[in-house]
N, C-alpha and C positions, 0 to 999 in steps of 0.2 A: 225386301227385308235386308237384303245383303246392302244396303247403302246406309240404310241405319245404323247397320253394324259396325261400316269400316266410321261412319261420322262420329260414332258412341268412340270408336278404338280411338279418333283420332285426339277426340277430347281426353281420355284418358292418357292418352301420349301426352299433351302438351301441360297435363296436370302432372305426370311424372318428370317432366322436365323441369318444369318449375320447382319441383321438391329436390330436383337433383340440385337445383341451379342456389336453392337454398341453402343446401346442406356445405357445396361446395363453398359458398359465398361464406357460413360459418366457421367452415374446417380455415380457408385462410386468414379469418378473423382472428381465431384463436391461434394459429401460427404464430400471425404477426404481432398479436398480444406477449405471445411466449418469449417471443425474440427480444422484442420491446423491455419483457422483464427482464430475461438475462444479462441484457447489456447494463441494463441500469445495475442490476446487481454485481455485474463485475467491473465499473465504475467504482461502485460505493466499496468494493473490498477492494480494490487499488488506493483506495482516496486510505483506507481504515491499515493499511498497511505499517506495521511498525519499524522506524528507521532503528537501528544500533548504530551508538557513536561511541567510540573507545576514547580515554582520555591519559594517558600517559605522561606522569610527571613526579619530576624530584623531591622527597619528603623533603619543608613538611609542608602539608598541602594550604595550609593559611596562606604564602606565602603565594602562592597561585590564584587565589579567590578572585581580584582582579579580573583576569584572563578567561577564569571560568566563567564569571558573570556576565563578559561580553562575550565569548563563544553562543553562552545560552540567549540572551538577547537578539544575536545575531539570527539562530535558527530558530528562532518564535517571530523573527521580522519577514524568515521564509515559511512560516506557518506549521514549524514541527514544534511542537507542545509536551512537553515532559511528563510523564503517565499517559500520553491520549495517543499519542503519532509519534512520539521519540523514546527512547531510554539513553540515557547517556549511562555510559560504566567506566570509573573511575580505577585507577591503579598506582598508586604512591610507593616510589623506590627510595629504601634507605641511603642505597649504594648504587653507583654506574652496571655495577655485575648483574644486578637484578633488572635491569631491564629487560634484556631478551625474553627473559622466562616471563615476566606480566608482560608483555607485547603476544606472544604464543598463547598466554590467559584472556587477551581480549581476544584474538583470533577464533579460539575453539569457543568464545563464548556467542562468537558469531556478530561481531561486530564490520560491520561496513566500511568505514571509514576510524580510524586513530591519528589523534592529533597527540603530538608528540613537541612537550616543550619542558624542554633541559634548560640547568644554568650550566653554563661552562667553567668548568673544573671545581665543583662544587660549591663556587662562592657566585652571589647574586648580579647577574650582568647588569651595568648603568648604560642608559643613553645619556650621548653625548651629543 
């Protein structure tokens, strides 16, 4: 009797093994599904990240559209998109005085980068 028994235990061991061996096989499954998400998912909120770009310049701003048109071309050539992945924010100075204080307005507004293009001494610079 006692051989039958330890034979019956032994089946029963190797069916509990198996069940462990399942369970464990699942538990790392669903780890490595978990991992698998979060990466992608914190890919995809790196990619969905919104840039601020500060744009600083001397009223009046027509006079800039140029410069603006190719800044934004330039950053849609590197793939930031205006409403989707970019904001650009604009700040037009009457006067040279005003500048620091909207330069300090793009900063708290949490801009990354300011591009900053003056004419010198008020009147329109020419190339030559």
């Amino acid at each position: 009797m006692r051989a039958a028994y330890s034979s019956g235990s032994a089946f029963v061991g190797a069916r509990v093994r198996q069940a462990r061996t399942r369970v464990l096989r699942s538990v790392l499954a669903a780890t490595s599904l978990m991992l698998t998400v979060a990466t992608v998912e914190g890919v995809a909120q790196e990619r969905t990240k919104i840039a601020r770009v500060g744009y600083l310049g001397q009223a009046p701003a027509a006079s800039f559209a140029p410069r603006v048109d190719a800044l934004r071309a330039g950053l849609l050539d590197l793939g930031y998109i205006e409403g989707r992945n970019l904001i650009l924010d604009f700040r037009w100075a009457d006067e040279r005085a005003q500048l620091p204080q909207l330069a300090e307005e793009l900063i708290r507004a949490g801009s990354e980068v300011i591009f900053a293009l003056l004419r010198r001494n008020g009147s329109r610079t020419s190339r030559h």
